[in-house]
TORKEMAR-355410 format. One record per residue: residue in one letter; x, y, z of N, C-alpha, C in turn. Coordinates in steps of 0.1 Angstrom, whole numbers, plus 2048, in hexadecimal, padded with zeros to 3 digits. Each point is the difference from the previous one (the first is absolute). Example, Ala and Ser with C-alpha at 12.3 -4.5 7.8 and 13.67 -1.06 7.14 Angstrom:
BEGIN
NODE doti n.X n.Y n.Z ca.X ca.Y ca.Z c.X c.Y c.Z
NODE A 884 7C7 84E 7F7 80C 800 809 80C 800
NODE S 7FC 80B 7F9 809 80B 800 7F8 80B 808
This chain:
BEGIN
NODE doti n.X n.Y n.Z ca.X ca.Y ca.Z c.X c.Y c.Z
NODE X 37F 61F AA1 7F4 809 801 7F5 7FC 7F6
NODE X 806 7FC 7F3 7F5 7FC 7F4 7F8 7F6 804
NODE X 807 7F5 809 7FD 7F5 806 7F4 800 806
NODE X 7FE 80D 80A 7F8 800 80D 7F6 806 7F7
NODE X 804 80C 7FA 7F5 807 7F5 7F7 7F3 7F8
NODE X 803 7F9 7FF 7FB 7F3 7F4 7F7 7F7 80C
NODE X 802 802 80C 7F9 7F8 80B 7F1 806 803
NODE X 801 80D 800 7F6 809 802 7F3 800 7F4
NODE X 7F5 7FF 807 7F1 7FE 7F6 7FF 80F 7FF
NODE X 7FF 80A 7F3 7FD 808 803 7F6 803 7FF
NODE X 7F5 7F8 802 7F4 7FE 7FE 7F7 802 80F
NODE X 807 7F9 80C 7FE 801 80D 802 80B 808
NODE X 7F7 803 807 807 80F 808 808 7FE 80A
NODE X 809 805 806 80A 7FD 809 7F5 7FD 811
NODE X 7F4 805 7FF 7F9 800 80F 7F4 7FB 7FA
NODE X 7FB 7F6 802 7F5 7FA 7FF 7F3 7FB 80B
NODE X 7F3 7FF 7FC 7F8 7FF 80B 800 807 80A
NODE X 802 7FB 80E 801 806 80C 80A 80C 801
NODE X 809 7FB 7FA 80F 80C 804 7FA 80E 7F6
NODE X 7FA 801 7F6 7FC 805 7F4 7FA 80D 806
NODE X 800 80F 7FA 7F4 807 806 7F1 7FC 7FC
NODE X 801 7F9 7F5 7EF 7FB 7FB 7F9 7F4 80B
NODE X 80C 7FA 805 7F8 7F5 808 7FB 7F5 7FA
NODE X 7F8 7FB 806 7FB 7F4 7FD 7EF 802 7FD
NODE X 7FC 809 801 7F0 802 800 7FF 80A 7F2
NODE X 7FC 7F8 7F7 7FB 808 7F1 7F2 802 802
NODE X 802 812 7FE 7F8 804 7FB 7F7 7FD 7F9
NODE X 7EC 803 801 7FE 7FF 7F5 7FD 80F 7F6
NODE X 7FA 7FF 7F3 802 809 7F8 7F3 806 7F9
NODE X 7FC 804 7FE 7F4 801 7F3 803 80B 7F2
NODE X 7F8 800 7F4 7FE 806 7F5 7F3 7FF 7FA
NODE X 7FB 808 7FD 805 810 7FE 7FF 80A 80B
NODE X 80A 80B 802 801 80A 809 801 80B 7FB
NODE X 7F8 80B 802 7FE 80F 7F8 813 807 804
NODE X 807 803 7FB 809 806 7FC 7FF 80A 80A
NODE X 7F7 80D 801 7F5 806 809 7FD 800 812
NODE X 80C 804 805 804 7FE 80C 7ED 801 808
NODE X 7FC 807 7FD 7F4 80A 805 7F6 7F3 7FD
NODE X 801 7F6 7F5 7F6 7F5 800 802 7F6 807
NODE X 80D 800 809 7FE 7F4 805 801 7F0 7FE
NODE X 7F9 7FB 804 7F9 7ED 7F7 7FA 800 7FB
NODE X 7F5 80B 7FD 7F4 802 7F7 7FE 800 7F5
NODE X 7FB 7F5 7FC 7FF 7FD 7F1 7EF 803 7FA
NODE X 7FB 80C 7F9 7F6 803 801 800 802 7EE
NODE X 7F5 7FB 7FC 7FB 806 7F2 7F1 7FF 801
NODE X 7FE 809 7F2 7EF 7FF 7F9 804 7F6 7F8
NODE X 7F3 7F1 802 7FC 7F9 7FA 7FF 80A 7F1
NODE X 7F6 80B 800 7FF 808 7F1 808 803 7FA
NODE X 80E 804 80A 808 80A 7F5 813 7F8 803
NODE X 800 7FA 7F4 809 7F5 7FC 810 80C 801
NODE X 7FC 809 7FF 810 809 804 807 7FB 810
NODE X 7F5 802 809 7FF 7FC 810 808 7F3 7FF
NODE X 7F8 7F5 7FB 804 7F0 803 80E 803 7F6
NODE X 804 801 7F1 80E 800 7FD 80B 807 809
NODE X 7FE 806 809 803 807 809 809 7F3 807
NODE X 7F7 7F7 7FE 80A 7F1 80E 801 7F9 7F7
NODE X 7FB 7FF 7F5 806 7F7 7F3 811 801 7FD
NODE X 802 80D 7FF 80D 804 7FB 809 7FE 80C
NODE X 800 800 80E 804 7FE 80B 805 7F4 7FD
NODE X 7F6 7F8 7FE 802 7F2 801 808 7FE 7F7
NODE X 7FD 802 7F2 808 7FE 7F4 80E 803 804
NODE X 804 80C 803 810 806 807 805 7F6 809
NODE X 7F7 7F8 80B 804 7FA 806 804 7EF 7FD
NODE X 7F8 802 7F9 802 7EE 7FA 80A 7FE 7F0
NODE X 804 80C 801 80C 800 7F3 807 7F5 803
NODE X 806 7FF 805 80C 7F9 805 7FA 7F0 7FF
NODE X 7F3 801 805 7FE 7EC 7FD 7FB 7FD 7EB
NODE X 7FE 810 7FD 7FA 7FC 7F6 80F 802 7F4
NODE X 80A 806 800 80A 7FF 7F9 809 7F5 807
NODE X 802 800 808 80C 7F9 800 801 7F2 802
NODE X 7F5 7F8 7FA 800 7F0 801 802 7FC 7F9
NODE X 804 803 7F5 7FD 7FB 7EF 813 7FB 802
NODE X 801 7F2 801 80C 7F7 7FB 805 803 80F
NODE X 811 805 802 804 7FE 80C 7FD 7F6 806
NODE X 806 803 80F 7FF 7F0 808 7F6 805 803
NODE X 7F0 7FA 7FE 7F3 7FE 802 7FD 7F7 7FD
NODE X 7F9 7F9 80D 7F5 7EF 7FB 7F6 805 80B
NODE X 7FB 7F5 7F9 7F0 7FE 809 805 7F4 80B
NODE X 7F6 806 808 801 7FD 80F 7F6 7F4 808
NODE X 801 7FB 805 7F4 7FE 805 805 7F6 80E
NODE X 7F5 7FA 806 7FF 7F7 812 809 7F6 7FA
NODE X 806 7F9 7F3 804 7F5 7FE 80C 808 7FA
NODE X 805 80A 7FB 80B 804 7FD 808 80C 803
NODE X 809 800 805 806 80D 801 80A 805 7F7
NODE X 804 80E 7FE 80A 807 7FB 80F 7F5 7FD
NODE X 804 7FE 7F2 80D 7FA 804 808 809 806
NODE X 80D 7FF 801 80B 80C 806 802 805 7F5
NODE X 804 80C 806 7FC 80B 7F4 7F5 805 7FA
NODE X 7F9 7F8 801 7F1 807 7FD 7FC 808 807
NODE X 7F0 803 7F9 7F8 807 80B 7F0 7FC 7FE
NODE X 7F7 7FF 808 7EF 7FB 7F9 7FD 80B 7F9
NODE X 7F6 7FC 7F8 7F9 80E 7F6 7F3 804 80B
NODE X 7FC 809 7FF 7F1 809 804 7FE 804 7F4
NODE X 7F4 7FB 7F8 7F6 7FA 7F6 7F4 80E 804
NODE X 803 807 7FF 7F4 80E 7FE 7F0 7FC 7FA
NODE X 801 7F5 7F6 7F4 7FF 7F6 7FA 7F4 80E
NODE X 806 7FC 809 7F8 7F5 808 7FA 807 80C
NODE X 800 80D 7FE 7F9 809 809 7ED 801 7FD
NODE X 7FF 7FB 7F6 7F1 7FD 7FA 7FB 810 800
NODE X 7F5 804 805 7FC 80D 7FD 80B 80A 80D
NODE X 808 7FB 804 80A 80D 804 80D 7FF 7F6
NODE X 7FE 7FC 7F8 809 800 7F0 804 80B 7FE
NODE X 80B 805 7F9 802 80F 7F6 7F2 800 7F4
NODE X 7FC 7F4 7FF 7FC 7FE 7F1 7F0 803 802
NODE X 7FF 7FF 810 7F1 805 809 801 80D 806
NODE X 806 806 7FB 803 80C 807 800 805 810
NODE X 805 7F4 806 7FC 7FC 80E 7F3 800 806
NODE X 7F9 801 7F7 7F3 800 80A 7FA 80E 802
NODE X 805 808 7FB 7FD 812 800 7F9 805 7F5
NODE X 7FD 7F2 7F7 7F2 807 7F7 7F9 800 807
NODE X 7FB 7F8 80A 7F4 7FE 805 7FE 807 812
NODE X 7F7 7F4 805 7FE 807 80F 809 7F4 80B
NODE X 80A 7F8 7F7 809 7F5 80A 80B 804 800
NODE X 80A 807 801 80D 805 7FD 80D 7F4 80D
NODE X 807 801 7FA 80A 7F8 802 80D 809 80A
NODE X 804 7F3 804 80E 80A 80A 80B 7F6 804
NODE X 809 804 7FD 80D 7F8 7FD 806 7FB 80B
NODE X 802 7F6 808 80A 7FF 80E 80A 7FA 7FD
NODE X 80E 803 809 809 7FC 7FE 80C 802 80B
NODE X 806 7F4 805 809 7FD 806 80E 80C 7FF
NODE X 806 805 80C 80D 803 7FF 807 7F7 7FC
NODE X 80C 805 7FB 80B 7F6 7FC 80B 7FE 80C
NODE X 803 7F6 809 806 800 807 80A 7F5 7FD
NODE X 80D 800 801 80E 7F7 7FD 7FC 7F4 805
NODE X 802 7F2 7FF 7FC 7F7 809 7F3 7FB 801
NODE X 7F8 806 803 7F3 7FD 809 7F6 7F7 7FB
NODE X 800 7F7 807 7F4 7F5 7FB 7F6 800 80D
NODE X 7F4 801 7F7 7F6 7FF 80D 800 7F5 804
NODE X 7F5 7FF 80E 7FD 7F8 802 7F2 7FB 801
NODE X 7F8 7F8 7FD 7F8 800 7F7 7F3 7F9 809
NODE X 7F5 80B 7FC 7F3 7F8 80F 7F8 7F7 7F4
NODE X 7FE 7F3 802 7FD 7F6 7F7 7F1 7F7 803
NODE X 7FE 809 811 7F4 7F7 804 7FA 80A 80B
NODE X 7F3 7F9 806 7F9 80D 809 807 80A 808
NODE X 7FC 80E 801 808 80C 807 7F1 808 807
NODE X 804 7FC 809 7F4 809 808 7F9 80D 7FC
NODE X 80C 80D 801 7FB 80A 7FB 7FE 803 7F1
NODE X 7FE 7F8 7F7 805 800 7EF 7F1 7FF 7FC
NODE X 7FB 80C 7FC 7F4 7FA 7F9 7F8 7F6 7FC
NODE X 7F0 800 804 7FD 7EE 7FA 801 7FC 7F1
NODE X 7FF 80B 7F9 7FF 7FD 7EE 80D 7FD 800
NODE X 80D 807 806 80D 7FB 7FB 803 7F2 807
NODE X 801 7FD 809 7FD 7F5 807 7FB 7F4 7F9
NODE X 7F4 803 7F7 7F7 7F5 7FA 806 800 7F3
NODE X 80A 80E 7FB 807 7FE 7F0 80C 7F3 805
NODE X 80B 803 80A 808 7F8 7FF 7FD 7F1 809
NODE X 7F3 7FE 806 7FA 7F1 7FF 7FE 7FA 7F4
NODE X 7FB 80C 7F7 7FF 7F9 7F1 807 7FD 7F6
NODE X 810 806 808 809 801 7F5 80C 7EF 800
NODE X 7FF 7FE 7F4 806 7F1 803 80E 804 807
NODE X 804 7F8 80B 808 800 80A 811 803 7FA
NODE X 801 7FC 7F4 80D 802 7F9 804 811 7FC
NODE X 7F4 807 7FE 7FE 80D 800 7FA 809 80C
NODE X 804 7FB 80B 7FB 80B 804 80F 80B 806
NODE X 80B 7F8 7FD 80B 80A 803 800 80C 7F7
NODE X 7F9 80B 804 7FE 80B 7FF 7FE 80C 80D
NODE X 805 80B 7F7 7FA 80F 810 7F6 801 7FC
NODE X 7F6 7FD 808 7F0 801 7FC 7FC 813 803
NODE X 7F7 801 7F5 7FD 80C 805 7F2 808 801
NODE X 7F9 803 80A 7F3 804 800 7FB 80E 802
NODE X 7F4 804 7FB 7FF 80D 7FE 7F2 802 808
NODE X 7FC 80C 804 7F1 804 806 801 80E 800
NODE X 7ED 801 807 803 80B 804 806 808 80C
NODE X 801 80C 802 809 7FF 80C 7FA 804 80D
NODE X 7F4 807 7FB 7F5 800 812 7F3 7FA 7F6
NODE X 7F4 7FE 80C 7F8 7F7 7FD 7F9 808 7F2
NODE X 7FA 80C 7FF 7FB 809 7F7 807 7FE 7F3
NODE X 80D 7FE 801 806 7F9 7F2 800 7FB 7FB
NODE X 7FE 7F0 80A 7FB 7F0 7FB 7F5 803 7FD
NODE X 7F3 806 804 7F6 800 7FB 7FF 804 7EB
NODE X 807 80A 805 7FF 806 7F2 80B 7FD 7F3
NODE X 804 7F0 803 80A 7FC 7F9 7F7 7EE 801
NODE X 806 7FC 7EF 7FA 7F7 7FB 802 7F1 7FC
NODE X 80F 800 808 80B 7F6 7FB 80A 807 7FD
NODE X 80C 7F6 7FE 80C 803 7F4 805 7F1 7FE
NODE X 804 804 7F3 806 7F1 7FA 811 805 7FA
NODE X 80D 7F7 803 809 802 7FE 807 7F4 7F6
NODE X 807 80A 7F5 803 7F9 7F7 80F 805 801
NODE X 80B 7F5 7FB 7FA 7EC 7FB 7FF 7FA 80C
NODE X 805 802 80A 7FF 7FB 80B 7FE 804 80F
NODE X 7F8 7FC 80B 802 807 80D 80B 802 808
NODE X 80A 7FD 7F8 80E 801 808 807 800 7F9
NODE X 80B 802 808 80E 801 7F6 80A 7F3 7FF
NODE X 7FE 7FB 7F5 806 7EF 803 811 800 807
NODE X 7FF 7F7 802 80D 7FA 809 80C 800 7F2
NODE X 7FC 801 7F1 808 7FF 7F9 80B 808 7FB
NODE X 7F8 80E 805 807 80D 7FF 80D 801 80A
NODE X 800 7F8 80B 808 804 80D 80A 7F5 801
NODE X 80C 809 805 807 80B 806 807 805 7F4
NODE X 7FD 80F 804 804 808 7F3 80E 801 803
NODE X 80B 801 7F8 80D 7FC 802 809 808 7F2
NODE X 7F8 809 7FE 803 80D 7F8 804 7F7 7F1
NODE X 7FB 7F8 7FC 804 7F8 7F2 7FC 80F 7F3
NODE X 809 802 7F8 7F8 808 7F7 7F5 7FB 7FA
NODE X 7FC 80F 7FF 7EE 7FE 7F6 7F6 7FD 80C
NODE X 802 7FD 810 7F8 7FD 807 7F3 806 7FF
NODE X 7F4 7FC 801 7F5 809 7FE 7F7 7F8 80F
NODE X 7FB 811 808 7FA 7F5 80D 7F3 801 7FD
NODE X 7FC 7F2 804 7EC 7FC 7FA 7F9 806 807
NODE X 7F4 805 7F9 7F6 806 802 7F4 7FA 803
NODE X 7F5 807 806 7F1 7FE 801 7FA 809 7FD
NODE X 7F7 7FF 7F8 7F7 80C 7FC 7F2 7FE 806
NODE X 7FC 805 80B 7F1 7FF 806 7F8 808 7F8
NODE X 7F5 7FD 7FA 7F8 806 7FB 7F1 801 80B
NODE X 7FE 80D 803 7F4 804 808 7F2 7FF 7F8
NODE X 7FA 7F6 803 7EF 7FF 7FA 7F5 808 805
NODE X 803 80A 7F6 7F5 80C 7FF 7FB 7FD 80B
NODE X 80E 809 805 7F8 80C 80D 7F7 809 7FC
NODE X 7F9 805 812 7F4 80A 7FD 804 80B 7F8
NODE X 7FA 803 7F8 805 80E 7F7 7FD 80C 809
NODE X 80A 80C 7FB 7FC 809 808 801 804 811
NODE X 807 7F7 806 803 7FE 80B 812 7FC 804
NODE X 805 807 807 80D 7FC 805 805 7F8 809
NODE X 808 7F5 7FA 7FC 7F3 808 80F 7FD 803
NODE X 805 7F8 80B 80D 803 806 806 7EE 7FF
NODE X 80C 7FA 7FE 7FE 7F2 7F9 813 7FF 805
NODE X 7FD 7F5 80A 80C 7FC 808 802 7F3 7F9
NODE X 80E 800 7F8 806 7F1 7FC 80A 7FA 80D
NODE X 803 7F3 7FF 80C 7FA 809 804 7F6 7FC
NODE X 80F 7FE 802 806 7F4 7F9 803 7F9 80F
NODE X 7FC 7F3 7FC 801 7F3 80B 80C 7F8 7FE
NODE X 809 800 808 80B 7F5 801 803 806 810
NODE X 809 7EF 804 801 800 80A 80C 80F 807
NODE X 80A 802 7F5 807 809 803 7FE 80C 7F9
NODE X 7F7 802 800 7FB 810 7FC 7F4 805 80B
NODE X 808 809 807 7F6 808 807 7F4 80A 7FE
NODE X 7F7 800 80A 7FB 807 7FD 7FA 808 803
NODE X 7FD 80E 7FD 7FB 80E 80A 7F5 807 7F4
NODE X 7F8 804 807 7F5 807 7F6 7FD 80D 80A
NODE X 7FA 809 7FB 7FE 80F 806 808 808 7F4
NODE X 7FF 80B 804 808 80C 7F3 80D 800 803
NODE X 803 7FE 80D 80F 801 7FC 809 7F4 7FE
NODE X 80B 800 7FE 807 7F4 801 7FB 7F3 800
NODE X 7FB 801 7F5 7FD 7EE 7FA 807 7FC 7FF
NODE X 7FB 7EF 804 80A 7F7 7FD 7F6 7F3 7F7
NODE X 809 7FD 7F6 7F9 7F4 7FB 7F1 802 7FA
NODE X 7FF 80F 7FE 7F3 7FF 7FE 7FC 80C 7F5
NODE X 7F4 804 7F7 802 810 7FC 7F0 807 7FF
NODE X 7FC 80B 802 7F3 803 7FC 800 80A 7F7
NODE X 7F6 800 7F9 7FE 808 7F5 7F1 802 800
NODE X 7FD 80D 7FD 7EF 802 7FA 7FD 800 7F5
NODE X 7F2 803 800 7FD 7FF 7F1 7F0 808 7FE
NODE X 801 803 7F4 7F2 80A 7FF 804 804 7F0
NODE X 7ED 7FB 7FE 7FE 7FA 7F6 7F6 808 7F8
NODE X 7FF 809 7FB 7F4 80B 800 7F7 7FF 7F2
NODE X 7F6 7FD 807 7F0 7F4 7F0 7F5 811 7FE
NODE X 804 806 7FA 7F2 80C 804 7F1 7F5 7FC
NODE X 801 7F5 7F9 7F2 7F7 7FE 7FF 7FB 80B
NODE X 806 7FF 80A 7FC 7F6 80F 7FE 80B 80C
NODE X 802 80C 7FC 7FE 80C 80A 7EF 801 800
NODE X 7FC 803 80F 7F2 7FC 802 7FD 80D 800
């Protein structure tokens, strides 16, 4: 019996992927979320009054504990397209390489760009499969990021953000995602190693219209991640709003 006990990973789940209740389709995720059943996705502050914005500061902070304590020695290395995790390891997620969606930038919530966290379920197994060249339905800016991206990197889940009816795009200004538009190939397949930490994207929204409530659909791109958008039952995808309140830009 010690025998067979000593065969067993107890690291592996006994039902994996398909057989699994999680499946094969990870979720995606976002941060910050009001605690505040009654708020929704709604991420709303006064530009004036800095109680509002620490409001999603501390969210964040609570939520990013975990990448910001627990890196220091353990099996942590750096990662990258030319190296992976030895066994036993696990890649680090580098918080300060988030540029102004940093802890050290207060995500972006001094100001009128605030930041928002995405992130992959954890599913046993699962390696994407990876869209590396033109996709019909895929946005032209994303499209023209991974034409630009040297060919060795583009194994990643690409992920693009907008608005979500036309009135939205109008009143939205860009977003830029840091450290990267995707989630590298380096992180995958999660295979429960301790200390696992799953990588992030922090989109930061470029000062939206102030004062207006604006509705902002993300999606993660790989070949085996589905996808559904509408309110209910998403798949592969997340929305969240935002409102931004300037009493100096009130007409």
């Amino acid at each position: 019996m010690q025998g067979l006990l000593a065969l067993l990973d107890d690291r592996r789940p006994r039902l994996t992927l398909d057989e699994s209740l999680i499946g094969t389709n990870p979720g995606l995720g976002f941060r910050p979320i009001s605690s505040r059943t009654e708020e929704g996705s709604l991420i709303w502050y006064d530009i004036q009054n800095h109680t509002t914005s620490n409001k999603w500061v501390n969210l964040l902070d609570e939520f990013l504990d975990s990448y910001v304590q627990n890196q220091t020695g353990k099996n942590y290395q750096h990662c990258d397209f030319n190296r992976t995790a030895d066994d036993g390891n696990v890649c680090m997620v580098d918080l300060e390489q988030f540029g102004p969606c940093s802890p050290t930038n207060v995500y972006g919530y001094n100001g009128s760009s605030p930041c928002v966290f995405l992130k992959l379920n954890k599913i046993y197994g699962w390696e994407p499969e990876y869209y590396t060249e033109y996709v019909e339905e895929m946005p032209e800016e994303l499209q023209i990021k991974i034409n630009n991206t040297e060919p060795s990197e583009r194994n990643q889940v690409w992920i693009s953000c907008e608005g979500t009816n036309p009135v939205d795009k109008e009143n939205l200004h860009g977003f830029e995602y840091h450290p990267k538009r995707g989630f590298p190939s380096y992180y995958f397949p999660y295979t429960n190693t301790p200390n696992y930490l799953s990588p992030l994207i922090a989109v930061q929204v470029l000062n939206p219209q102030p004062n207006v409530l604006i509705s902002v659909e993300c999606r993660a791109w790989a070949k085996n991640i589905n996808y559904r958008g509408g309110d209910l039952q998403r798949e592969g995808s997340i929305s969240f709003e935002i409102l931004i309140d300037d009493k100096d830009q009130k007409e």
